[in-house]
Structures are given as C-alpha cells and as structure tokens.
C-alpha positions in Angstrom: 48.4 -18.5 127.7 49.4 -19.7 130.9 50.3 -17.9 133.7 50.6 -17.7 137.4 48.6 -14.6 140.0 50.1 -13.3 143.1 50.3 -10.6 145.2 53.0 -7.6 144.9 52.5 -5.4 147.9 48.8 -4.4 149.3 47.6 -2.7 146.1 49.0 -4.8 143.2 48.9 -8.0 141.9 51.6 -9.5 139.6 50.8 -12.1 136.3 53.8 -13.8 135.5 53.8 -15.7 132.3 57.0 -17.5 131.6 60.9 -16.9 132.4 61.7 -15.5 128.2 61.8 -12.3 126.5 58.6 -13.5 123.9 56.4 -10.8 121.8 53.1 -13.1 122.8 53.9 -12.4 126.3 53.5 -8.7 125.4 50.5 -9.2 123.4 48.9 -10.8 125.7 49.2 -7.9 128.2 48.2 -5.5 126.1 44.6 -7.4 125.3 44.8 -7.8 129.4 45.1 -3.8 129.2 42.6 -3.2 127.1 40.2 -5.5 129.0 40.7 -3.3 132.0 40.6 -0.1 130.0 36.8 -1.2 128.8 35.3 -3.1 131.9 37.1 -0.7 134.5 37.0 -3.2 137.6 36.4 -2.2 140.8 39.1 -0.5 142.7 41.3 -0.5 139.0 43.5 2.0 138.8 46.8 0.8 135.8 48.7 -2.2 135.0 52.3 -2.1 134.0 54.0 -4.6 131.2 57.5 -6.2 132.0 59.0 -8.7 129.5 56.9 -11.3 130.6 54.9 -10.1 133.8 52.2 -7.6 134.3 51.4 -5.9 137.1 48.1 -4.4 138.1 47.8 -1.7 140.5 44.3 -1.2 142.4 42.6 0.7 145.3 42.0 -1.6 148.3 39.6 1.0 149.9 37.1 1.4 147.0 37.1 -2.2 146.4 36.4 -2.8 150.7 34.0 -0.1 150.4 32.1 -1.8 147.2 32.3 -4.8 148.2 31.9 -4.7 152.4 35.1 -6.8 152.7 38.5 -7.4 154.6 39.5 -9.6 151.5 40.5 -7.1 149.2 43.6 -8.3 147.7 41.7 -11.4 147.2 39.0 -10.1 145.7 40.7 -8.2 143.2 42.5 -11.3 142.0 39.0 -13.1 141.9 37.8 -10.3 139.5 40.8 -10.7 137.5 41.0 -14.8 137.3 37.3 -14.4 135.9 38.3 -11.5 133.4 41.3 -13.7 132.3 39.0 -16.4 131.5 36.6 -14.9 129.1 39.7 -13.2 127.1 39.4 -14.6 123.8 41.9 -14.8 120.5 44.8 -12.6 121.6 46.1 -10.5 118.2 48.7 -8.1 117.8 47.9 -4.4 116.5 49.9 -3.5 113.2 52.0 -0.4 113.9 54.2 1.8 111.5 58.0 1.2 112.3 59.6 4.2 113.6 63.0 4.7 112.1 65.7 6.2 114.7 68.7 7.6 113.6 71.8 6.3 115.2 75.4 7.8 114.9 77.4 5.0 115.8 81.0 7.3 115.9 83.0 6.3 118.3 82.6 9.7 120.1 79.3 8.9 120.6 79.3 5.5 120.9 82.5 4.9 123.4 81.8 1.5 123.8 81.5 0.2 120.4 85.2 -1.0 120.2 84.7 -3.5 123.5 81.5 -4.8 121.3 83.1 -5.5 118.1 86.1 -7.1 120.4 83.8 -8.7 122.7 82.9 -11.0 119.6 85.4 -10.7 117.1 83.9 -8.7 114.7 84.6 -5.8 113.1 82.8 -2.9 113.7 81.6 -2.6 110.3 79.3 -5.5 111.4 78.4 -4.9 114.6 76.7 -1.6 113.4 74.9 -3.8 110.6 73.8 -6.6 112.9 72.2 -4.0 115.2 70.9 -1.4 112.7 69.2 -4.5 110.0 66.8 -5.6 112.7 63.4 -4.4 113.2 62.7 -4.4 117.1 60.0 -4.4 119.4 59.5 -1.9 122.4 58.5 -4.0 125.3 58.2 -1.9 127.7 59.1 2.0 128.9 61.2 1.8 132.4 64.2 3.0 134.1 64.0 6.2 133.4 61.3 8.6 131.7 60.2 7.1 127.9 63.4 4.2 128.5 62.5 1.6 125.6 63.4 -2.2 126.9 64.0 -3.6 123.0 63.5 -7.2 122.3 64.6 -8.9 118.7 68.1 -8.0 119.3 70.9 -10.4 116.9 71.8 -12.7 119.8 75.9 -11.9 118.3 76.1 -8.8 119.4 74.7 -9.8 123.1 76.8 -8.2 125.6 77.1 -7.9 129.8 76.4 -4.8 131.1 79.1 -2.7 132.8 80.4 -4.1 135.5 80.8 -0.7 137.2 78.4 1.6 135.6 79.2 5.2 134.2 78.2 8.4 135.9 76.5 10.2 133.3 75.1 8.0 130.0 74.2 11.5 127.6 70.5 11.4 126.5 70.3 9.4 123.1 73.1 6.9 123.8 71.8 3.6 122.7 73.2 0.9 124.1 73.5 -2.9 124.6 72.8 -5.2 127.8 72.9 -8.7 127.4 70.3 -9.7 124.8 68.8 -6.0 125.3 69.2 -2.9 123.4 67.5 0.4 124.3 68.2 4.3 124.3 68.4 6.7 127.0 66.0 9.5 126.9 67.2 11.2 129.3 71.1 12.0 130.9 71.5 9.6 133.8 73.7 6.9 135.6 73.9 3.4 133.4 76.0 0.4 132.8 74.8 -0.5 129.3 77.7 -0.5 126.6 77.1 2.5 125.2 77.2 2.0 120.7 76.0 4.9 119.3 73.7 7.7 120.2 70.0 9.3 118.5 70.2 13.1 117.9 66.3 12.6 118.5 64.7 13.8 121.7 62.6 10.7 122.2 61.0 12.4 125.8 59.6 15.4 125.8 57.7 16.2 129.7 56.3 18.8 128.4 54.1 17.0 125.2 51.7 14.9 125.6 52.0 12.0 125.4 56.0 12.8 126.5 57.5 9.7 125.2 58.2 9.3 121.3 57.6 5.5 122.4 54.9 3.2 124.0 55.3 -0.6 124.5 54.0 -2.7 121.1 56.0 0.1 119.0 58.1 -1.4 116.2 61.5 0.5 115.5 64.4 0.5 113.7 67.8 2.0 113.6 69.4 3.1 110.7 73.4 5.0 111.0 74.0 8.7 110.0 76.9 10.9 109.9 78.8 13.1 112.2 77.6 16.0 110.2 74.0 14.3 109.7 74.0 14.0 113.7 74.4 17.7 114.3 71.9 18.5 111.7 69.3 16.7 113.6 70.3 17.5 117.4 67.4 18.4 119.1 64.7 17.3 116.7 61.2 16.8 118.6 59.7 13.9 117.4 61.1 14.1 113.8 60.7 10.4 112.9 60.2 8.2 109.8 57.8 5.5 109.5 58.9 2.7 106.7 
C-alpha cells in the first residue's frame, strides 16, 4: 500500500493513502490499529480512520522523556515508518451485517422527493437502490456514533444542502454526494434527509455507546409507518443476516 507521512499538529501525525473512498484503504488502517494496539509505541496514545487517511495521536513528552530528545515529532514518525514496514498481508475481518430499519415516509424522510427528482426516478427506486446494497462503515465522525457509509449506488448520489437545516431528528438517514449515513443524534446538517431508523444507534450511557464501529457491514431494509412506531426507541435491537 502506498502512502505518504506528515505531521498534523505537535502530537499527531497523518497517513494519507490515496484521494478515493476504497475498503483496502480502511483495511489497511485497521491492521495499522492493531499494530499499535499490540506493540504500544512509545508516547502512543489512538489513531483515527478517515476514508483514506489515518491519523495517529501521541504524547511528545513521554516520547522526549524516553528517548532524551528535541525531535519528537520525528521520532515518532521514525517508529511508525519502521512499524509500517514489517506490516505483512493486510486481510479484512468477516463481520455479521447489521440490518437497520429505515422508514423512508416522506414525513420522515422530507427530502426523498428532491432525490427521486434529482435523477428522474421514481421514488419506488430510489428507496430500492439504497436499501439493496450492503455498505461499509468507514468511519464514526461528526457527531457521537455518526457512520461515514461507503458502497453507496453512484445513481442516487446527491449534493448536500446548500444551506443546511437546523435540527436533522436523530435516525434521519441521509445522502451526501456519494455518502450515505444516519444521525445518531438531533443536530444541525445539510445531508438530504431519505428516511429515518426508529433505532437508537448511540447510547452515552452503554458501553461501547455506538451500535456502530468502523469495518461494520450494514444494511437497510424499509418498514412501515406503523412498523416505525413499534420500534421507536429500541436499544440496540438489530438483525444480523
């Protein structure tokens, strides 16, 4: 795998693989992850996957302590470059497929109509193009337990907002560009807004809070109105196919 090291402030480095939205890229920083998890570098303290970056948080005072060095941003990317060498065949763990349901009403999915018009097709198949696929969790961001989706049908693409809403309710899923995810939590977005989860997918006060971590497969699958209200509130009710 190719990539490129730099720093990110003065206690992170950034590995930047590539410009796409690619599932090695996220294997590949998981094995990274689980590298760091078993040799615990000095000064270590998490990395972070993007799409196609990593980023790798440390503490410059154990490592200048440890090491009797000024150079500690260096030498952290030293210990890194070396790690990075000896990483061997890069495979992807097998996980269940966590099935979410999605009512994709138009109360709860406001912006379903500007989709289907967006690219003149009905709703009908907008709601099968994005419900047939199996995705990929990517990452967690934006907000609390946020799941970046990649694998999304490149027909239902859509821009974002160009002023964003308010208020998005927790368990709107929505569309940005070639992304799809679902907010967790109530908060400000400019996704278009298709349908929405009656699932809680973040609980703060479970552990681990997030329904979700990155390498998760998942898939959607549409409910009812009534089905919807049946389910509201659910705590990590989910189905694995």
């Amino acid at each position: 795998m190719e990539y490129s090291i730099k720093p990110f402030h003065d206690h992170a480095i950034y590995i930047s693989y590539g410009e796409d939205i690619r599932e090695d890229y996220l294997h590949y920083s998981q094995t990274i992850i689980a590298e760091l998890d078993r040799n615990q570098p000095i000064g270590y303290v998490e990395a972070i996957p993007g799409y196609n970056n990593l980023t790798i948080f440390y503490d410059p005072i154990k490592i200048a302590e440890e090491y009797k060095t000024t150079q500690m941003q260096q030498t952290f990317i030293n210990t890194i470059e070396s790690m990075l060498k000896n990483i061997g065949e890069i495979k992807a763990t097998e996980r269940d497929v966590v099935a979410i349901p999605v009512c994709y009403d138009e109360e709860y999915g406001p912006d379903l109509t500007y989709v289907a018009k967006f690219h003149n097709l009905s709703i009908e198949k907008v709601i099968e193009l994005h419900s047939e696929t199996i995705y990929t969790v990517h990452m967690l961001g934006f907000a609390p337990g946020f799941p970046f989706l990649g694998g999304m049908d490149q027909r239902i693409a859509t821009p974002r907002k160009t002023t964003p809403a308010p208020a998005i309710p927790a368990g709107s899923v929505g569309i940005a560009g070639i992304q799809t995810g679902v907010y967790p939590i109530e908060t400000p977005g400019g996704w278009q807004i298709i349908g929405r989860t009656p699932l809680s997918l973040f609980q703060p006060h479970m552990h681990p809070p997030s329904l979700l971590i990155a390498g998760d497969k998942l898939k959607f699958y549409p409910i009812t109105k009534e089905e919807f209200m049946e389910l509201e509130g659910k705590k990590y009710d989910y189905i694995t196919q």
